[in-house]
N, C-alpha and C positions, 0 to 999 in steps of 0.2 A: 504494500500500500504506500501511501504519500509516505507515510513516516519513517518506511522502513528507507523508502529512498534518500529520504532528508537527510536520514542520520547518516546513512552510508555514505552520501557525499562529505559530509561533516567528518567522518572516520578517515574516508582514501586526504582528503587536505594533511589532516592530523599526520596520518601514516606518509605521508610525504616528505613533513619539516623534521622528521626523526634525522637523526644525526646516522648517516651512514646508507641511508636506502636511495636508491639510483631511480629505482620506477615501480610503480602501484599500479597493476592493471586490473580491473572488475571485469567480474562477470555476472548477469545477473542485475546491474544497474543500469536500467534506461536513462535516456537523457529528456528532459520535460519540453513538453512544446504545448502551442494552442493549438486547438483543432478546430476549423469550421466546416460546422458542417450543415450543406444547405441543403432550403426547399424547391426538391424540383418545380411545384406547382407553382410555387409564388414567382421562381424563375420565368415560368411561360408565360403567368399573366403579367407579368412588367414589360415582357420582350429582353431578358439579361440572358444571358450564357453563361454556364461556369468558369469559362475566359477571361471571363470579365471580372469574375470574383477572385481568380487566382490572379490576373493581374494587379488590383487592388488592396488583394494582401500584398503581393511582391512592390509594391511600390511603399508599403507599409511599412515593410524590413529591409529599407535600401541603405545603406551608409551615405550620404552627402556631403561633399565636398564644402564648405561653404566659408570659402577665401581665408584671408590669414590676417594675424595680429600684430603689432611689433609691442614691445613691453621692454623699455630699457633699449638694452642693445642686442636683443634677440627677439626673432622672428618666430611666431608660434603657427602651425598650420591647426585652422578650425575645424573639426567633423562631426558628425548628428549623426553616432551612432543606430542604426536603423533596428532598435532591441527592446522589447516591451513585454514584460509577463503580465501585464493587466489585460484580463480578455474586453474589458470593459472600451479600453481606448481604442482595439480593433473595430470594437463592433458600433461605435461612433462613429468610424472612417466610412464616409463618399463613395459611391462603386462609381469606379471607372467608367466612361463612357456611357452612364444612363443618364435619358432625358430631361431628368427632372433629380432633386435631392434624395435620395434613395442610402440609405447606412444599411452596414451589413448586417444591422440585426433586424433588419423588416424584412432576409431572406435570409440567415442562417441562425443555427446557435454556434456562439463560439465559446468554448470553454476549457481550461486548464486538465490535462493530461500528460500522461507519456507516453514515447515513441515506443513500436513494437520491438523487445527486444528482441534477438538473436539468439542467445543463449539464456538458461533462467537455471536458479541455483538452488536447491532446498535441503537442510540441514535436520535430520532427525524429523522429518514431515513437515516442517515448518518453512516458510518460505524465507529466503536467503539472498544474500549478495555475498561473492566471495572474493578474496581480492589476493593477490599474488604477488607476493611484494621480493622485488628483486635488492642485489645489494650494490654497493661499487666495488670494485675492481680492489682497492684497498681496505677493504675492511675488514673487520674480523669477526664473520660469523656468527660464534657465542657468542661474541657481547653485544652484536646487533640483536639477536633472537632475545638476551635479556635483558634488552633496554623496548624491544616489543611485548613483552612479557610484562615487565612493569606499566607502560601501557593500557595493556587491554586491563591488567586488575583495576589500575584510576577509572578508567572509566567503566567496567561492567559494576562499581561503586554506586555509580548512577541509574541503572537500571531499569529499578522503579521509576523515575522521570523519563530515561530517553524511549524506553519500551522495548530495548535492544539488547542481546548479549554477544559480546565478542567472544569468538572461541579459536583457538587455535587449534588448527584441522590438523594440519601437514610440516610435521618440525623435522626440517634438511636434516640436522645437527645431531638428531639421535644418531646417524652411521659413523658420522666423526667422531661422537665422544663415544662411541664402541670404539673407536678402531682405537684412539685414544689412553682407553680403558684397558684393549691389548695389549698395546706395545709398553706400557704400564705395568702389568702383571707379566708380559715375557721376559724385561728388564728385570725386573725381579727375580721371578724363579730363575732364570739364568745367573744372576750372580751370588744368588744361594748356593745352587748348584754344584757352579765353578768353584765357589768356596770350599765349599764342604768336597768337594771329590778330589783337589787340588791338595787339600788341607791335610785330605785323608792320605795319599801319596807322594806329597812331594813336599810337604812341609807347610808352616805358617806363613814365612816368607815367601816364599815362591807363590803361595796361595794368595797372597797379599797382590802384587806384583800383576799377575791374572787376569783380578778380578776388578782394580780399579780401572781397566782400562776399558773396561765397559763404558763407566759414565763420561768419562776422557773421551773415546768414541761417538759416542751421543750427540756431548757439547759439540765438538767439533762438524757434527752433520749438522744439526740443526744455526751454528754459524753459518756453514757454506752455503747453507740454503736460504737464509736470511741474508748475504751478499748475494747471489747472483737474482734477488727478488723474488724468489719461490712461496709458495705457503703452505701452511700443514695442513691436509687433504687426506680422504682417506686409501688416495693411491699412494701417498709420501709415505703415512703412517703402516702402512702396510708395507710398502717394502722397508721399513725401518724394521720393524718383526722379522721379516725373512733375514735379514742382512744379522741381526742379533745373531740369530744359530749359528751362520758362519766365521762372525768373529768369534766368540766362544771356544768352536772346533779348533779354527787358527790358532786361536792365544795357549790355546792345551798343546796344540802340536810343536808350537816354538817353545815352549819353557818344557816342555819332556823333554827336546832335545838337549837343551841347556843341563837338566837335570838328570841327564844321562854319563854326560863327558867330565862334570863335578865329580859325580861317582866315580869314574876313574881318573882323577887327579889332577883335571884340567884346573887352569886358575880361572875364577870368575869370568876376565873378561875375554881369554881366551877362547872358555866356553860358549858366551855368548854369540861371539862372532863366529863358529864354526858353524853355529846350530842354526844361525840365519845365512848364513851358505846355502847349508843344507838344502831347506824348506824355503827360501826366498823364492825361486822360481814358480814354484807350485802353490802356494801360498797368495802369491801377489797373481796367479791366474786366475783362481778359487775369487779372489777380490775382485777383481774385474770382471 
């Protein structure tokens, strides 16, 4: 109805000036116009055409040019925008080319409605407007979803007055904070894991050693991806999961090497560097 329209216009503005949203597109909201609509018979008995009525509106909703102002030291161009939601003023207006003074409403009714929509939208049986709201290019997501979030609670506050509830249908952001939540719990168990298997075979030290290079690794990705302009997505966040496993395997298979050649006698750094000999070829392919 009217109201639902009113408010939903009232909402896509709102949802507009948020900080971070690019575009708001509805579905489901018509846009209002007058409709007139005439009487054939009174048409015949005047001698009018419906020519002549659409001409008459259209002349009704023209834009006019009408010359210009100087103010100071600038020139301002005048126009008479050709826009009226009082059905009233239409139906006052002249027809075109008739005989005698004749207004549109001694041959139509005209009265405030909306355009036939396109699309229509309904929510749990109840009738709807739904709206899709896009973001920019640089923003972040979550905090747009709950700066929407706080949002719709202000105003479904209102409810009882607007007649309206906002609901949030379709939230992008649950996949992300899953994938999120993932590579959150894989970082974890994996450096339990590494710890404790590490721990159990090759020492505290060595275990130590392992296992911070997990969040060393991390940092370092999510720098490079914050320099070259990336964002976390849950194609980023995902292959950040897969890529855990295999640093894990690598960091196990270079310090066993190391803690191999200790065992026989090598000195620290000797060890080190043999053991990345070794395993650098195959290692840094596994990487790649």
């Amino acid at each position: 109805d009217e109201n639902l329209r009113r408010q939903a216009y009232n909402v896509r503005k709102d949802l507009e000036r948020i900080t971070g949203v690019d575009r708001v597109d509805a579905i489901g909201l018509p846009d209002p116009e007058l409709q007139v609509r005439f009487f054939p018979a009174a048409l015949e008995n005047l001698r009018l055409s419906p020519v002549q009525i659409a001409d008459t509106v259209s002349a009704f909703f023209q834009d006019i040019a009408a010359g210009d102002a100087r103010l100071g030291g600038q020139n301002w161009l005048i126009r008479l925008v050709g826009s009226d939601a009082d059905p009233q003023g239409l139906a006052s207006r002249t027809i075109v080319g008739a005989g005698s003074e004749i207004r549109l409403a001694d041959v139509a009714r005209i009265e405030r409605s909306r355009a036939e929509p396109s699309n229509l939208a309904s929510f749990e049986g109840r009738p709807a407007v739904m709206f899709a709201v896009s973001k920019q290019a640089d923003t972040n997501t979550l905090e747009l979803v709950e700066r929407l979030k706080g949002y719709l609670a202000e105003r479904n506050a209102l409810a009882e007055s607007t007649g309206v509830d906002l609901v949030l249908v379709d939230d992008q952001t649950i996949p992300t904070r899953n994938a999120i939540r993932l590579m959150q719990n894989n970082a974890l168990i994996g450096l339990a894991l590494v710890l404790f298997v590490t721990w159990l075979f090759l020492g505290s030290r060595i275990a130590l050693l392992t296992s911070i290079g997990i969040p060393f690794v991390l940092a370092g990705t999510f720098w490079i991806l914050s320099g070259i302009g990336e964002t976390l997505n849950v194609m980023v966040l995902l292959g950040v999961v897969i890529v855990l496993g295999m640093l894990v395997d690598d960091a196990v298979v270079v310090v066993e090497g190391m803690y191999y050649r200790l065992r026989h006698g090598a000195r620290p750094m000797q060890a080190a560097i043999e053991a990345l000999r070794e395993v650098a070829a195959p290692v840094t392919a596994a990487v790649l």
